[in-house]
C-alpha positions as CSV (number, residue, x, y, z in Angstrom):
1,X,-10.2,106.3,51.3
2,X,-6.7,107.2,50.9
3,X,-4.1,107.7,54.1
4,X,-0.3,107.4,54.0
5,X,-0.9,106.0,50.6
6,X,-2.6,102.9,51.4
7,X,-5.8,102.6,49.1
8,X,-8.4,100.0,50.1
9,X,-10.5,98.2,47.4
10,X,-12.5,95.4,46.5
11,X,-10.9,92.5,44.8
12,X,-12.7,90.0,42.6
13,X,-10.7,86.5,42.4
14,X,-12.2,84.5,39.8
15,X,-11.5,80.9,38.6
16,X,-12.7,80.4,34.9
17,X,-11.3,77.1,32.6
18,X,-12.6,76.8,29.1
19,X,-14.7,79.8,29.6
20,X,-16.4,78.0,32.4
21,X,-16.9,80.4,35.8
22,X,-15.4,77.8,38.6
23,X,-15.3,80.2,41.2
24,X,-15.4,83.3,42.4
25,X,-14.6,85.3,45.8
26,X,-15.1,88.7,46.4
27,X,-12.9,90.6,48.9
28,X,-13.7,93.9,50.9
29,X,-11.7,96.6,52.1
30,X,-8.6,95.1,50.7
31,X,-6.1,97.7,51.8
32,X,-2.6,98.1,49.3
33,X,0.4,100.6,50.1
34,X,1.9,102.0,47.2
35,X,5.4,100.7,46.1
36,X,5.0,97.3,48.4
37,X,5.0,94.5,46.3
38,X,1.4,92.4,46.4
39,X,2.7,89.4,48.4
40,X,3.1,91.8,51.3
41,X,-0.4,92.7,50.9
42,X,-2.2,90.2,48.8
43,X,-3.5,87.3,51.6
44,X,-3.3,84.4,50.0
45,X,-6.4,82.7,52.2
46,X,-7.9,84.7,49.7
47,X,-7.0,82.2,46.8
48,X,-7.5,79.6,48.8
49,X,-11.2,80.4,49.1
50,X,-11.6,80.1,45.8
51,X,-9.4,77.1,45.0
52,X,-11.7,75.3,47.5
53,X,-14.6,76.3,45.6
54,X,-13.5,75.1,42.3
55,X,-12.3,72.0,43.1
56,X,-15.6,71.5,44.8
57,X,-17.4,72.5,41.6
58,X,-15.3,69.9,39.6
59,X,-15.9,67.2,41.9
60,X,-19.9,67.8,41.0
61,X,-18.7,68.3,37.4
62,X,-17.1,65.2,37.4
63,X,-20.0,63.5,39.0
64,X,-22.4,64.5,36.8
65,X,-20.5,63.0,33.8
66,X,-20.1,60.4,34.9
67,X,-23.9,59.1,35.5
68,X,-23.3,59.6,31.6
69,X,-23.3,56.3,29.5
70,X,-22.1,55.9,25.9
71,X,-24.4,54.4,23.8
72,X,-23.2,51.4,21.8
């Protein structure tokens, strides 16, 4: 859908460390105007979904090691 050349698309923000998928957040109907520069249209509650979400995933990360014991 294209008027007064704003575009609307679907925007994938993903967290990855080590090749490890942290997070992920999916956005709809994202609208963009050609020529504006992206923090006019980029939201950034969008990031901060997914920040959320992979600190979240570390805590159980971290958790989960943890319970690990080295043998001696």
């Amino acid at each position: 859908m294209v008027k007064d050349n704003v575009t609307y698309r679907t925007i994938l923000i993903q967290i990855e460390a080590h090749g490890l998928m942290l997070a992920q957040n999916t956005v709809r109907y994202a609208w963009r105007k050609d020529g504006l520069p992206v923090r006019r249209w980029f939201d950034r509650s969008w990031l901060r979904v997914a920040v959320r979400e992979a600190r979240e995933e570390v805590q159980v990360l971290l958790e989960a090691l943890s319970s690990l014991r080295p043998v001696i």
